[in-house]
PDB file of N, CA, C, O and CB in Angstrom:
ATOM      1  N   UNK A   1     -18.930 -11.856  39.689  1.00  0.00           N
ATOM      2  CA  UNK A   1     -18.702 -11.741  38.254  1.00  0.00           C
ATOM      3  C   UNK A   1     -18.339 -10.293  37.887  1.00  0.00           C
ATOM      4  O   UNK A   1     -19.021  -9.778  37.002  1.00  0.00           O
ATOM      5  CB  UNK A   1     -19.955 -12.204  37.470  1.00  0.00           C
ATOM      6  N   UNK A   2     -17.138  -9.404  38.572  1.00  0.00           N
ATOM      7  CA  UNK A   2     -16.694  -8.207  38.015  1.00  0.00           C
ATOM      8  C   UNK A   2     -15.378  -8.451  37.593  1.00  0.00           C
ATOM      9  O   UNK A   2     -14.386  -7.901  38.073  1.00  0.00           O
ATOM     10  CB  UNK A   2     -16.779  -7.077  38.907  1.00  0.00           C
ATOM     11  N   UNK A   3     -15.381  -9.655  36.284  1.00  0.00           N
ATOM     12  CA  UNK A   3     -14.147  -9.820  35.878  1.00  0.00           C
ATOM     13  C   UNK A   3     -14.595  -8.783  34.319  1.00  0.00           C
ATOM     14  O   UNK A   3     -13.805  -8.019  33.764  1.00  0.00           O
ATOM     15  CB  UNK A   3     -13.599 -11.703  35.787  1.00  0.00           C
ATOM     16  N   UNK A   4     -16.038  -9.040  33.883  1.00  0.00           N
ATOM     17  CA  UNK A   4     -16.129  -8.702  32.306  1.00  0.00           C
ATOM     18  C   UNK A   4     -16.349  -7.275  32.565  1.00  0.00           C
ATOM     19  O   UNK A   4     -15.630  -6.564  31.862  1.00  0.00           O
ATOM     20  CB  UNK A   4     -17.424  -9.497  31.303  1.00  0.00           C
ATOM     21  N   UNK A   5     -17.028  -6.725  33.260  1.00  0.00           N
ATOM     22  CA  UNK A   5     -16.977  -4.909  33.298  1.00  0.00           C
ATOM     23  C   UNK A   5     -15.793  -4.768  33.763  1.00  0.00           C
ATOM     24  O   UNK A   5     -15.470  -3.617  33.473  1.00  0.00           O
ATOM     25  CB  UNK A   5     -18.076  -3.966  34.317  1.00  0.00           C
ATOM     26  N   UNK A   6     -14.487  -5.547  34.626  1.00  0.00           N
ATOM     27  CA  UNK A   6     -13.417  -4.689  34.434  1.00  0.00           C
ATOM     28  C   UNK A   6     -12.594  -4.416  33.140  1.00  0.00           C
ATOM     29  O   UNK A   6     -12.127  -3.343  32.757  1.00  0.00           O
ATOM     30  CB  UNK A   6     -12.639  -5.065  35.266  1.00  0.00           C
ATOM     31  N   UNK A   7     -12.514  -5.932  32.424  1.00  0.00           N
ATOM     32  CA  UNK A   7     -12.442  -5.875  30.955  1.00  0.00           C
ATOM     33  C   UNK A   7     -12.378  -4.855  30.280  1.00  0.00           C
ATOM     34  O   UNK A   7     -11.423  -4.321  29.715  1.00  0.00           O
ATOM     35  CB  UNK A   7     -13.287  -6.367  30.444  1.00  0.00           C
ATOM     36  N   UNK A   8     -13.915  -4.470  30.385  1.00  0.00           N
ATOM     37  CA  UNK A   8     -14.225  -3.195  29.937  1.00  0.00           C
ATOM     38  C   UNK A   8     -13.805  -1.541  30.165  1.00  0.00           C
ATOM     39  O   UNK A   8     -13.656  -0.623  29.359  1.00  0.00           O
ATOM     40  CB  UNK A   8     -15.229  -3.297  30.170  1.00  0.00           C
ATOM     41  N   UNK A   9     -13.680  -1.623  31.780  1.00  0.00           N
ATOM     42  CA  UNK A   9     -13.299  -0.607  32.087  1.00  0.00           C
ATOM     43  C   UNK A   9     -11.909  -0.523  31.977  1.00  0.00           C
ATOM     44  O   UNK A   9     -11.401   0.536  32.346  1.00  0.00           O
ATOM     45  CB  UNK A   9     -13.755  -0.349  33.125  1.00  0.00           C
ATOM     46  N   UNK A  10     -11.151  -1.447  31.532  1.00  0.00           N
ATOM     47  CA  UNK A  10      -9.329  -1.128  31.315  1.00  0.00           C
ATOM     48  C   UNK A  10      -9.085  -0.646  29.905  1.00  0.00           C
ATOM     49  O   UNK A  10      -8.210   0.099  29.463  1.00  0.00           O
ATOM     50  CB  UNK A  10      -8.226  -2.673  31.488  1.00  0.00           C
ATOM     51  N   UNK A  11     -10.289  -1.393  29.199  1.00  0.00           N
ATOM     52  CA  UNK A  11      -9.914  -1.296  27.537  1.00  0.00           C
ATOM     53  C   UNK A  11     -10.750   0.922  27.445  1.00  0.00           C
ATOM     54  O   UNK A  11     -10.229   1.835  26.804  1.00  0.00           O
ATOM     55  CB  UNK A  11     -11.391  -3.270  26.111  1.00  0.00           C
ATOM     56  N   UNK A  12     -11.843   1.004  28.182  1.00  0.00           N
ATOM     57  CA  UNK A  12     -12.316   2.521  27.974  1.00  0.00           C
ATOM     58  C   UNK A  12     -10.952   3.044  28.736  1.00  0.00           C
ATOM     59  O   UNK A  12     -10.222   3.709  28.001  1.00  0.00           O
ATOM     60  CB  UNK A  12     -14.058   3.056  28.795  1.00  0.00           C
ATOM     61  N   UNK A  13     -10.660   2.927  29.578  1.00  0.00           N
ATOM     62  CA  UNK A  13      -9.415   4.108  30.302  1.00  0.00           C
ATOM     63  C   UNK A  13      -8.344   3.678  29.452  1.00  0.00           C
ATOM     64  O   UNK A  13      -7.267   4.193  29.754  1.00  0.00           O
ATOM     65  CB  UNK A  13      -8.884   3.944  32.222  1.00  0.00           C
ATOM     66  N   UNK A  14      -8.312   2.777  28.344  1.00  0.00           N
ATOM     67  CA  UNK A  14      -6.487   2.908  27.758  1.00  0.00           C
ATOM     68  C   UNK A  14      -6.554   3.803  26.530  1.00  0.00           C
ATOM     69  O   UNK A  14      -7.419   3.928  25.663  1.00  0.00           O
ATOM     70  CB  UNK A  14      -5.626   1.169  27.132  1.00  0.00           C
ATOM     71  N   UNK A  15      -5.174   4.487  26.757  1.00  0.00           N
ATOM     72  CA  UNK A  15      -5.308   5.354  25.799  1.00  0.00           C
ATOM     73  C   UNK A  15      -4.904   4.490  24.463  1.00  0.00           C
ATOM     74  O   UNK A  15      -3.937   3.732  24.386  1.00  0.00           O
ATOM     75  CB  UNK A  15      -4.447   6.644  26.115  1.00  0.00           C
ATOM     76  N   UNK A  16      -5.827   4.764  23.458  1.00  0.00           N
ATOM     77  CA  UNK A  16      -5.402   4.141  21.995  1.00  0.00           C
ATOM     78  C   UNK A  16      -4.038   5.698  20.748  1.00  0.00           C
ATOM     79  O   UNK A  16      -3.920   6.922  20.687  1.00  0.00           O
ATOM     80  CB  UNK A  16      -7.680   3.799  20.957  1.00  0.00           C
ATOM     81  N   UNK A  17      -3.620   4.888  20.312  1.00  0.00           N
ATOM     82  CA  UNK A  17      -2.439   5.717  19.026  1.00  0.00           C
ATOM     83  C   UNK A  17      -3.156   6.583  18.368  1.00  0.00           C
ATOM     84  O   UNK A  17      -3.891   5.839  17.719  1.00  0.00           O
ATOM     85  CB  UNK A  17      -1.712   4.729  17.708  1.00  0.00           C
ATOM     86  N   UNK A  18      -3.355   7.327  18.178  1.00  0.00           N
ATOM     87  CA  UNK A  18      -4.161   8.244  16.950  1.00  0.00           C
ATOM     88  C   UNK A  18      -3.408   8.029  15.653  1.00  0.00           C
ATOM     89  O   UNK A  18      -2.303   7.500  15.531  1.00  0.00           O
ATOM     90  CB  UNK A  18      -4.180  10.028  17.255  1.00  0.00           C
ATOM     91  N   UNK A  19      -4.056   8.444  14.864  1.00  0.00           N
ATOM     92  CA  UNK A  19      -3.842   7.879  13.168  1.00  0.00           C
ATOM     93  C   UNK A  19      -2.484   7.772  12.660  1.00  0.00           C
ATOM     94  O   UNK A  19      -1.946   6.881  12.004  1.00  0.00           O
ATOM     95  CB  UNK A  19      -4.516   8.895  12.046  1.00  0.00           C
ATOM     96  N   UNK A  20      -1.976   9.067  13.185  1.00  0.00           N
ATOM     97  CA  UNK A  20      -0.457   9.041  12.720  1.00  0.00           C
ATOM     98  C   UNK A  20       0.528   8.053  13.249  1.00  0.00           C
ATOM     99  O   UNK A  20       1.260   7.300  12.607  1.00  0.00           O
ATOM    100  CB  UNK A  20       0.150  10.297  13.029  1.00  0.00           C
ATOM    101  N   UNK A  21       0.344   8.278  15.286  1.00  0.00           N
ATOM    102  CA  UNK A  21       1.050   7.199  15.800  1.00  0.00           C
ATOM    103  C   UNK A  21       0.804   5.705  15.070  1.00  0.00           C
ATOM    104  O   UNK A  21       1.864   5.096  14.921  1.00  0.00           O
ATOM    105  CB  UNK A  21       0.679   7.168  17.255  1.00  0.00           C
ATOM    106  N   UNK A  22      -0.179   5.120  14.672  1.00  0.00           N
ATOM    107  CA  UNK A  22      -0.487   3.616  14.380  1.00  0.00           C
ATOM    108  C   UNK A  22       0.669   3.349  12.803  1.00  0.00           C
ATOM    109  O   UNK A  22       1.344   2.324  12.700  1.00  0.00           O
ATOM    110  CB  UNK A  22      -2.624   3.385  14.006  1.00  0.00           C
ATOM    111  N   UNK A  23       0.688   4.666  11.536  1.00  0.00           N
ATOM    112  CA  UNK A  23       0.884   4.695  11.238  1.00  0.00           C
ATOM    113  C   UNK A  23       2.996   4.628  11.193  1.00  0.00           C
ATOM    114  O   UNK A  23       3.824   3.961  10.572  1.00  0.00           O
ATOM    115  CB  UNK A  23      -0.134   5.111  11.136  1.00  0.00           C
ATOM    116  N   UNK A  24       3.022   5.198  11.731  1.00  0.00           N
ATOM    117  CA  UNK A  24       4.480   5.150  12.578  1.00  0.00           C
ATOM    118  C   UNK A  24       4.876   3.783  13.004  1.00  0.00           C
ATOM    119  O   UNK A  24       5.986   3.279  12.831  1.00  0.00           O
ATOM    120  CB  UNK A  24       4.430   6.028  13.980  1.00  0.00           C
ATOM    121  N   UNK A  25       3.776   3.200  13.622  1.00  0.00           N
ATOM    122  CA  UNK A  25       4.445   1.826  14.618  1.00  0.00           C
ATOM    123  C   UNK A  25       4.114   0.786  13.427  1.00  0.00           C
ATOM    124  O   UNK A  25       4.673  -0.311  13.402  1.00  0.00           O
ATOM    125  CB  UNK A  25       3.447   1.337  16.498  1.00  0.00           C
ATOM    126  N   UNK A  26       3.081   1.217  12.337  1.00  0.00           N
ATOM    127  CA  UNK A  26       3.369  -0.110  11.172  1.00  0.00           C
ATOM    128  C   UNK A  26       4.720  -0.055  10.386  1.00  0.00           C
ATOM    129  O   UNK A  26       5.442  -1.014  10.113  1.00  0.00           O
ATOM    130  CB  UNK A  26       2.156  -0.107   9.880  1.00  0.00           C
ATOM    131  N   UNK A  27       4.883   1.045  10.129  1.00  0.00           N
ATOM    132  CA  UNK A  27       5.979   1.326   8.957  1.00  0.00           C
ATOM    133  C   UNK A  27       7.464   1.204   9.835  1.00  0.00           C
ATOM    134  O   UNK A  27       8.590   1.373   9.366  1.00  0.00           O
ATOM    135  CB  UNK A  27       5.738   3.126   8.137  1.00  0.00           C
ATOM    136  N   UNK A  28       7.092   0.845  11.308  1.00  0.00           N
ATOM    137  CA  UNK A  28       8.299   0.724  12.201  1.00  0.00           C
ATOM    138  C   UNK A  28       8.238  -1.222  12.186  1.00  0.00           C
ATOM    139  O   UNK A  28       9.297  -1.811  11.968  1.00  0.00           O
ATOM    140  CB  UNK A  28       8.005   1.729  14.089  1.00  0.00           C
ATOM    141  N   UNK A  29       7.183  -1.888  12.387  1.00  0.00           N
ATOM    142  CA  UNK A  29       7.016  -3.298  12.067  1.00  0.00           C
ATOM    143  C   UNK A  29       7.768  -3.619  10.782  1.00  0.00           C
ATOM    144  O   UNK A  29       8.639  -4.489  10.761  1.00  0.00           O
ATOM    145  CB  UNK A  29       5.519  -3.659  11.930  1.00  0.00           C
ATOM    146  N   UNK A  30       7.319  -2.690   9.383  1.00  0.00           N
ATOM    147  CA  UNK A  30       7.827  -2.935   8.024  1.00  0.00           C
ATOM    148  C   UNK A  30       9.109  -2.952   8.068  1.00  0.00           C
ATOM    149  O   UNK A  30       9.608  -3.853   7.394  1.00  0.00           O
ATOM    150  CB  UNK A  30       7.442  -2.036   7.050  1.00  0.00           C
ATOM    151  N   UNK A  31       9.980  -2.138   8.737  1.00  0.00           N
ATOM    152  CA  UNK A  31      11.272  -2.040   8.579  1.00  0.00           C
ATOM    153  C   UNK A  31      12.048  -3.047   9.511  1.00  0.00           C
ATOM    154  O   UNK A  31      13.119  -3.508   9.116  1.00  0.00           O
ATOM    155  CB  UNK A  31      11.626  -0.665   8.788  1.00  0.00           C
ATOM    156  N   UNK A  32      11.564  -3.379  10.666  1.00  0.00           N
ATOM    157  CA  UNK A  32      12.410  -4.689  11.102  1.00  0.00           C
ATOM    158  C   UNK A  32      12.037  -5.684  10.686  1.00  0.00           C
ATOM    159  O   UNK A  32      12.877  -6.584  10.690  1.00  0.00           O
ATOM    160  CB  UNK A  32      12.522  -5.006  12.349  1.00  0.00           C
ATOM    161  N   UNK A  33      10.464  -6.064  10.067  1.00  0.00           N
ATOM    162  CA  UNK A  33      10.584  -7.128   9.474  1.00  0.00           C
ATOM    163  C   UNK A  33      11.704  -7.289   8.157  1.00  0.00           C
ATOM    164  O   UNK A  33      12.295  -8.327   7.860  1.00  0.00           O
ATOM    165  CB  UNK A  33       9.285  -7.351   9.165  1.00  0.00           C
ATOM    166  N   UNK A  34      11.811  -6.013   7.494  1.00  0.00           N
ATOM    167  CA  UNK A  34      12.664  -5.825   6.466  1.00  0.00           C
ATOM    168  C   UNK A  34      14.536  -5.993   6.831  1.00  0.00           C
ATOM    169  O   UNK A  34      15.460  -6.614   6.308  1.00  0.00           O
ATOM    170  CB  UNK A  34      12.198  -4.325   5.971  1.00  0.00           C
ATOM    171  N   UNK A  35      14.454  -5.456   7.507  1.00  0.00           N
ATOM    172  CA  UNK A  35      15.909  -5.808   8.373  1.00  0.00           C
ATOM    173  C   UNK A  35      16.339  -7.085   8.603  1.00  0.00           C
ATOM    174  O   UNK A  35      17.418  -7.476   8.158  1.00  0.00           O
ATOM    175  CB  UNK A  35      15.907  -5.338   9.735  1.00  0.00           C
ATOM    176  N   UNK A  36      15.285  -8.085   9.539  1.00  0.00           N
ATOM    177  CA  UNK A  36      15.713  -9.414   9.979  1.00  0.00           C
ATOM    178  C   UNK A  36      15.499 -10.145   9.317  1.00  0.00           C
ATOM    179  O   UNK A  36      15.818 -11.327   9.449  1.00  0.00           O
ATOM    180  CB  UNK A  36      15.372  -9.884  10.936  1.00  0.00           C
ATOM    181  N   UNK A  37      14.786  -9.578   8.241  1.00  0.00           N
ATOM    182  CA  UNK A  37      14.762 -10.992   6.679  1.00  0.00           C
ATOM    183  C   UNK A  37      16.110 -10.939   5.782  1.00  0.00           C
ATOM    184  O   UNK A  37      16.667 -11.933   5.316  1.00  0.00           O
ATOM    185  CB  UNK A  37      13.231 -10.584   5.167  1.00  0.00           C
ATOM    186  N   UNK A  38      16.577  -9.456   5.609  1.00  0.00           N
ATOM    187  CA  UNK A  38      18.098  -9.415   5.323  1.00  0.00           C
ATOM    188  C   UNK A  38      19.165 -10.252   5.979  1.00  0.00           C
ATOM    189  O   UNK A  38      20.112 -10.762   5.381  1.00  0.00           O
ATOM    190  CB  UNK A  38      18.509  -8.181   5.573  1.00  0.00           C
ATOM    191  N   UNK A  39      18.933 -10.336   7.190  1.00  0.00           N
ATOM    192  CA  UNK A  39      20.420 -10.363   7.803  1.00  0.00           C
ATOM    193  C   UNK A  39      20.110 -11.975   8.162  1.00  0.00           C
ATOM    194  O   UNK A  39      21.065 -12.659   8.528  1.00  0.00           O
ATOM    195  CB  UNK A  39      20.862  -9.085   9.359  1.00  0.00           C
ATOM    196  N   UNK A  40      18.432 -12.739   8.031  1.00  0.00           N
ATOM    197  CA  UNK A  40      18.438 -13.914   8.050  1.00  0.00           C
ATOM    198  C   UNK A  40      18.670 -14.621   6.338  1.00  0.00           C
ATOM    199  O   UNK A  40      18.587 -15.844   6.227  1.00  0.00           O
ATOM    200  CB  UNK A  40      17.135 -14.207   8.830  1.00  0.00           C
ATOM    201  N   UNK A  41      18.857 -14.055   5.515  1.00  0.00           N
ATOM    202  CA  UNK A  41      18.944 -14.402   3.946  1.00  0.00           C
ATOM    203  C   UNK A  41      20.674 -14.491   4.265  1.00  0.00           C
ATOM    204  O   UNK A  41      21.404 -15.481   4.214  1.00  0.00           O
ATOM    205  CB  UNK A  41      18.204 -12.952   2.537  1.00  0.00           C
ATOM    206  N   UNK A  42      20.910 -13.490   4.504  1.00  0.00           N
ATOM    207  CA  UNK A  42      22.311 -13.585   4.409  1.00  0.00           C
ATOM    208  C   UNK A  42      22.809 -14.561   5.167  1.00  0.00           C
ATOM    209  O   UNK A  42      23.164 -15.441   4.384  1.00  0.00           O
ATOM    210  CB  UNK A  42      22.935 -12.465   4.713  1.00  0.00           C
ATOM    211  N   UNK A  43      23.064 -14.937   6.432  1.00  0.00           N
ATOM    212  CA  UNK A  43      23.219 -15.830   7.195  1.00  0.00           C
ATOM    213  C   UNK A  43      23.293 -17.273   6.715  1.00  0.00           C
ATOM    214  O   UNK A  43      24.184 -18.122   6.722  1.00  0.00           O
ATOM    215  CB  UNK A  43      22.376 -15.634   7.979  1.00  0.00           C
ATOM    216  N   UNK A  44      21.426 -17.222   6.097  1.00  0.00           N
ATOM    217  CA  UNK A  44      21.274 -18.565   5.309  1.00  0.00           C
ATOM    218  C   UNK A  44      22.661 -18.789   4.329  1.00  0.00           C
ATOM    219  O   UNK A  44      23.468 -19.716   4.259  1.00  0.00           O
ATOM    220  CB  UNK A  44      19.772 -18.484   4.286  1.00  0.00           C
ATOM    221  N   UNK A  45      22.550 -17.575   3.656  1.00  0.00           N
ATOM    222  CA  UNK A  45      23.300 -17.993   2.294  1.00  0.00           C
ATOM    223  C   UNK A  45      25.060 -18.212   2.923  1.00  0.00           C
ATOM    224  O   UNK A  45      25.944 -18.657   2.192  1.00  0.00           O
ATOM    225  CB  UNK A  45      23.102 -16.440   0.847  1.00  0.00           C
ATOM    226  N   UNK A  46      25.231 -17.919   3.964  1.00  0.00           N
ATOM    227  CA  UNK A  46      26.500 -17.980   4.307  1.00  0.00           C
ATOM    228  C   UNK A  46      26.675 -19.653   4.709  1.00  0.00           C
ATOM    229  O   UNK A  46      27.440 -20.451   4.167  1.00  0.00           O
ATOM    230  CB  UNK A  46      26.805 -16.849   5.515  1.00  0.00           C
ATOM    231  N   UNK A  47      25.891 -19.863   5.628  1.00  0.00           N
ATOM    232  CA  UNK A  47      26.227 -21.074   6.294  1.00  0.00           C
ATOM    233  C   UNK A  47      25.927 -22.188   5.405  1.00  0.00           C
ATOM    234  O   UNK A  47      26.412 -23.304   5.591  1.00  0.00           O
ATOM    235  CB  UNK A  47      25.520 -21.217   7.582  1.00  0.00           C
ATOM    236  N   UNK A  48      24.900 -21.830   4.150  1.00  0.00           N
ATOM    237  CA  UNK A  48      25.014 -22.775   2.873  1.00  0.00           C
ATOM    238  C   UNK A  48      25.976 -23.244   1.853  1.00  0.00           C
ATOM    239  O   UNK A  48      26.097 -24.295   1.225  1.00  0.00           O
ATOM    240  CB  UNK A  48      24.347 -22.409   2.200  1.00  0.00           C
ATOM    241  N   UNK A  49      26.641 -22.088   1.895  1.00  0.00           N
ATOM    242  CA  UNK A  49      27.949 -21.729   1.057  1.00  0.00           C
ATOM    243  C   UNK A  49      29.046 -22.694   1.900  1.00  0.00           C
ATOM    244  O   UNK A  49      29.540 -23.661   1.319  1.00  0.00           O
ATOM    245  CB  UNK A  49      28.394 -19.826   1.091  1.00  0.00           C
ATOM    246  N   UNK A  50      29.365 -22.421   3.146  1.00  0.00           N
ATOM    247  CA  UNK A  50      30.428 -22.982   4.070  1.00  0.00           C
ATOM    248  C   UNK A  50      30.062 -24.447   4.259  1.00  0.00           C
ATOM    249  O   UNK A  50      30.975 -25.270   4.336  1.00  0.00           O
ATOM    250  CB  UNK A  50      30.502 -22.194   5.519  1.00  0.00           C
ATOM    251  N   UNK A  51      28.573 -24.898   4.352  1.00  0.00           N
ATOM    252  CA  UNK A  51      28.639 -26.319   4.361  1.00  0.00           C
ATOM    253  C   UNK A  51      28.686 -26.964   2.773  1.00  0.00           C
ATOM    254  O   UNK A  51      28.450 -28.171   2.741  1.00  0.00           O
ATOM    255  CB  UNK A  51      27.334 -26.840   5.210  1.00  0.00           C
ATOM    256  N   UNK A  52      28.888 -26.485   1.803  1.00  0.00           N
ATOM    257  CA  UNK A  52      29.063 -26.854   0.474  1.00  0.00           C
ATOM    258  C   UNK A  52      30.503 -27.276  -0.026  1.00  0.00           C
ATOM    259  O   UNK A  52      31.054 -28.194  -0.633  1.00  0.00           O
ATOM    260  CB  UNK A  52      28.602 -25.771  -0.278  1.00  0.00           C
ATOM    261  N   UNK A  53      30.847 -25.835   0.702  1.00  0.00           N
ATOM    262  CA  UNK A  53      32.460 -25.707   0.604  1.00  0.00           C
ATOM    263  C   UNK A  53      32.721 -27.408   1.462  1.00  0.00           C
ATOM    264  O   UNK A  53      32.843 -28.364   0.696  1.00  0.00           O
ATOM    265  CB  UNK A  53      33.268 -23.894   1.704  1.00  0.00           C
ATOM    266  N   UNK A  54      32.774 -27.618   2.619  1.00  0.00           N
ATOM    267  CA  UNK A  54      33.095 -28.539   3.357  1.00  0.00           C
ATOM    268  C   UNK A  54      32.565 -29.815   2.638  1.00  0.00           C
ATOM    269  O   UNK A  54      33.037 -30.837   3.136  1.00  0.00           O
ATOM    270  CB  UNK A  54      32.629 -28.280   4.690  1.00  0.00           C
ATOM    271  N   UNK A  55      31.883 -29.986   1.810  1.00  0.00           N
ATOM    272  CA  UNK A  55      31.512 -31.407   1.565  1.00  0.00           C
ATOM    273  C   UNK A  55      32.333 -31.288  -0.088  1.00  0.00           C
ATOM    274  O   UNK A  55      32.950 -32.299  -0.425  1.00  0.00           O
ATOM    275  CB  UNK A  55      29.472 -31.805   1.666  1.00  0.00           C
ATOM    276  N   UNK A  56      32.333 -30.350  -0.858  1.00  0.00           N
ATOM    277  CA  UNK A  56      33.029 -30.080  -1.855  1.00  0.00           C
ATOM    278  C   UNK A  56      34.883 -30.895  -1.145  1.00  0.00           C
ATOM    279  O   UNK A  56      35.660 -31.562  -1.828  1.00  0.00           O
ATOM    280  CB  UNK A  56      32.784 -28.120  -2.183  1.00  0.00           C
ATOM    281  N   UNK A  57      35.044 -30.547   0.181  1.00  0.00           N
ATOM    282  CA  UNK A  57      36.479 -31.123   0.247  1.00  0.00           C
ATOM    283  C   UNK A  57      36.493 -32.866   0.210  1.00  0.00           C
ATOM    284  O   UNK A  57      37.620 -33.334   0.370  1.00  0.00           O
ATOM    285  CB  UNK A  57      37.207 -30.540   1.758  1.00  0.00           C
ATOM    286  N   UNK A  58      35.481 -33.784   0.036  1.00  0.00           N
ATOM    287  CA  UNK A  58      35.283 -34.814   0.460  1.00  0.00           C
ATOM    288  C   UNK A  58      34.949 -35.522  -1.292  1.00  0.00           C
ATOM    289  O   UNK A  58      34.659 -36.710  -1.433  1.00  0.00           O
ATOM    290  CB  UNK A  58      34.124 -34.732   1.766  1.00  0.00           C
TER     291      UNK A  58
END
């Protein structure tokens, strides 16, 4: 049973972000989530538009 003290001993030897880094890698999350909700809105609204258009010919 030296599966749970290794556990332990990987999580004490890893180095953790200090305040600023964590801060950095959220506001780096914020902005691609912000990015790929753009370019998936747009997309939407494109391929909505083009299948409208196409049934508009019918």
């Amino acid at each position: 049973m030296r599966f749970i003290p290794g556990i332990f001993k990987v999580l004490k030897d890893t180095t953790w972000p200090d305040h600023k880094q964590r801060w950095k890698d959220f506001l780096a999350v914020l902005e691609y989530t912000a990015f790929f909700t753009v370019i998936i809105f747009l997309f939407d609204k494109l391929i909505a538009k083009g299948v409208l258009s196409i049934l508009n010919m019918f």
